[in-house]
C-alpha positions, 0 to 999 in steps of 0.5 A, spaced: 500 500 500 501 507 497 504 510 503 500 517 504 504 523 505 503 529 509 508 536 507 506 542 512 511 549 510 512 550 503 517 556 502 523 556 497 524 549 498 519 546 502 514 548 495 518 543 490 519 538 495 513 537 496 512 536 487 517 532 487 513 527 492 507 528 488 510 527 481 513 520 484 506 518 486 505 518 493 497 521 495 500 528 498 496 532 503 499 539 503 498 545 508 501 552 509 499 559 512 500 563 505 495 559 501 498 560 494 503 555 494 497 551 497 492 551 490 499 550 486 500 544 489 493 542 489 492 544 481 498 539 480 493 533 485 494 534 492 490 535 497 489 541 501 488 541 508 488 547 513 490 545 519 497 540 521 493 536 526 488 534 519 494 533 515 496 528 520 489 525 520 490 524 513 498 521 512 501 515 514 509 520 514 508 527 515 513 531 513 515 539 516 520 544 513 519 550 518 523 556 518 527 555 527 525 550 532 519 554 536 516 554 530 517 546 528 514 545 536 508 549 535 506 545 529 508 539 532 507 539 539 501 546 540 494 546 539 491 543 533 498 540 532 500 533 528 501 531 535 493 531 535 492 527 529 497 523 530 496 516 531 500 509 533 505 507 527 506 514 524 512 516 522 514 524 523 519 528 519 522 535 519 526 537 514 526 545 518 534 546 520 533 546 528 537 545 534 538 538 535 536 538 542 529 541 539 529 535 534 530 530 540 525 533 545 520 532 539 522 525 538 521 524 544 514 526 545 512 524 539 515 516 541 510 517 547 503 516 542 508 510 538 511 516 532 516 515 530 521 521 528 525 523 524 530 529 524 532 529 515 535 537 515 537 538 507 542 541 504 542 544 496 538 550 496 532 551 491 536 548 485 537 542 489 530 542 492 527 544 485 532 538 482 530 533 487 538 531 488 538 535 496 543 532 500 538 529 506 542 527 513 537 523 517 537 522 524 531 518 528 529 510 529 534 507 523 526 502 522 523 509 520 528 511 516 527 504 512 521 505 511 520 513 508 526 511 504 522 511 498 519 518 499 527 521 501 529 518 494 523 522 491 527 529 493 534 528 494 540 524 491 545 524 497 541 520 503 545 518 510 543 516 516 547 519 521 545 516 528 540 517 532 535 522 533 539 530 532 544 526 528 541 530 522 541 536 525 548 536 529 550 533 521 547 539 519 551 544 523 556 541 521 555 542 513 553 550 515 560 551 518 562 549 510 557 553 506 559 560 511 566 558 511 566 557 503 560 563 501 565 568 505 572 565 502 568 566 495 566 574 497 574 575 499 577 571 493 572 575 488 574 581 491 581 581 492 581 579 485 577 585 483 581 590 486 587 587 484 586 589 477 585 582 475 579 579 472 574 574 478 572 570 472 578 568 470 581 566 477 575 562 478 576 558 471 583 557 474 583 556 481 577 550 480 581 546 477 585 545 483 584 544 491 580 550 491 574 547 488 567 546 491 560 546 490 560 554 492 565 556 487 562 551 481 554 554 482 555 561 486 560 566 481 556 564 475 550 568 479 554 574 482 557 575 475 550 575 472 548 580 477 543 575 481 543 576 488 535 573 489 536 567 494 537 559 493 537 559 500 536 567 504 541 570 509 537 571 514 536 563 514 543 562 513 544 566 519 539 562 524 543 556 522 550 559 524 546 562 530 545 553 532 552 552 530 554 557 536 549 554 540 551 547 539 558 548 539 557 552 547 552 545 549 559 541 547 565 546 550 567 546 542 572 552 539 568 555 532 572 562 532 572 562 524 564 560 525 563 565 529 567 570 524 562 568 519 556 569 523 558 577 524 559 578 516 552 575 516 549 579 522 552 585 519 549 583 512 542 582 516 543 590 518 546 592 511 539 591 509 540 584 505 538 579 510 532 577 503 538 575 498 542 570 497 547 567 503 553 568 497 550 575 497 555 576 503 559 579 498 556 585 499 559 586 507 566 584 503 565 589 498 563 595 502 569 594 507 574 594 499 570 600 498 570 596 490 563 593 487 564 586 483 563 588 476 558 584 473 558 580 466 565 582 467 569 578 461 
């Protein structure tokens, strides 16, 4: 039998995530505070639900992709949440990006009426999401991973199981310490490039071949230099992601003087007014410091 899924929060990413489970054939109940996205996917064959608590009643997984972790609990755990439509059995997944101790008190709770939770934050941005080839990092019960495995094949290409629950999300701040360390780095390299006198493009054709090269440095510059700065994945975001990782790092005594660094070039981009672009628009801070503005379809 069919598993029927349950998807509650469709921004940037959850919307196309949320399509690719509907394209590759699961029964798909939808629910979202802003309706568009809601009638999108039921013109395309979901079922459009008003509550999390009738989404639940309707699935046999549940996913959630949420903006922080009060917000995961409210829906989760508050009036009208999938807890009140839960039943034995269920398996309950969030692909939100919150803190790990949030991610195992859910769990917890949930396991109390026989749920079985998941923590499967994702890493990939829009272009990843919208491609369904996300790098999904699972923590939770490894028989419910078993079983939504079929479902995480529909939205991502890299899936991990990394232990138990809040692996995912400790695997997650991990992950986020690379992508601010590589975004900021980019923004620098670029830019010392450019005031340099010498053409960025030209640099990142000839660094990418080398030891340089990542996922940042093969997808980001071609958008900077088109002038795009709309977001793959908001800086605002990026910044509450960093703000786990600090958090994280103090529960555990572990040093992350770099992160820490990062996070204020991101917090300086949020008071600069840029906190709804992309997180490689951090750029911006690094160009304000050089007093020198990256040339576009430079070539």
């Amino acid at each position: 039998m069919q598993l029927r899924v349950g998807y509650i929060g469709l921004g940037l990413m959850g919307k196309s995530m949320a399509h690719n489970i509907l394209k590759a054939g699961f029964p798909l109940t939808v629910h979202n505070r802003s309706r568009q996205a809601v009638l999108e996917l039921v013109q395309e064959g979901a079922m459009e639900s008003f509550s999390p608590r009738d989404v639940a009643e309707a699935s046999d997984v549940v996913f959630t992709n949420l903006p922080d972790s009060p917000d995961v609990e409210m829906v989760v755990l508050g009036k009208d949440g999938i807890i009140e439509g839960c039943r034995s059995g269920m398996v309950f997944i969030d692909n939100s990006t919150i803190k790990p101790e949030t991610a195992r008190h859910i769990a917890n709770v949930l396991s109390e009426k026989g749920v079985a939770a998941l923590d499967a934050p994702v890493s990939g941005g829009d272009v990843g999401a919208k491609a369904g080839t996300l790098a999904i990092m699972v923590g939770g019960p490894k028989a419910a991973f078993e079983q939504a495995l079929p479902i995480f094949e529909a939205i991502g290409k890299t899936i991990t199981y990394v232990g138990e629950s809040g692996a995912g999300q400790v695997a997650k701040a991990c992950n986020q310490i690379m992508v601010a360390a590589q975004m900021t780095a980019m923004g620098e390299l670029l830019i010392l490039a450019q005031k340099s006198g010498v053409d960025p493009r030209r640099v990142v054709e000839a660094i990418r071949g080398g030891a340089a090269q990542c996922w940042s440095l093969d997808v980001k510059p071609q958008r900077l230099f088109s002038g795009e700065r709309g977001p793959g994945f908001k800086a605002y975001m990026m910044h509450k992601d960093l703000g786990i990782v600090l958090d994280t790092a103090r529960t555990y005594g572990v040093p992350v003087p770099t992160t820490a660094l990062n996070t204020q070039l991101y917090e300086a981009m949020l008071q600069m007014g840029m906190k709804d672009l992309d997180n490689s628009a951090v750029i911006g801070v690094i160009e304000h410091m050089a007093s020198v503005k990256l040339l576009e379809n430079a070539s």
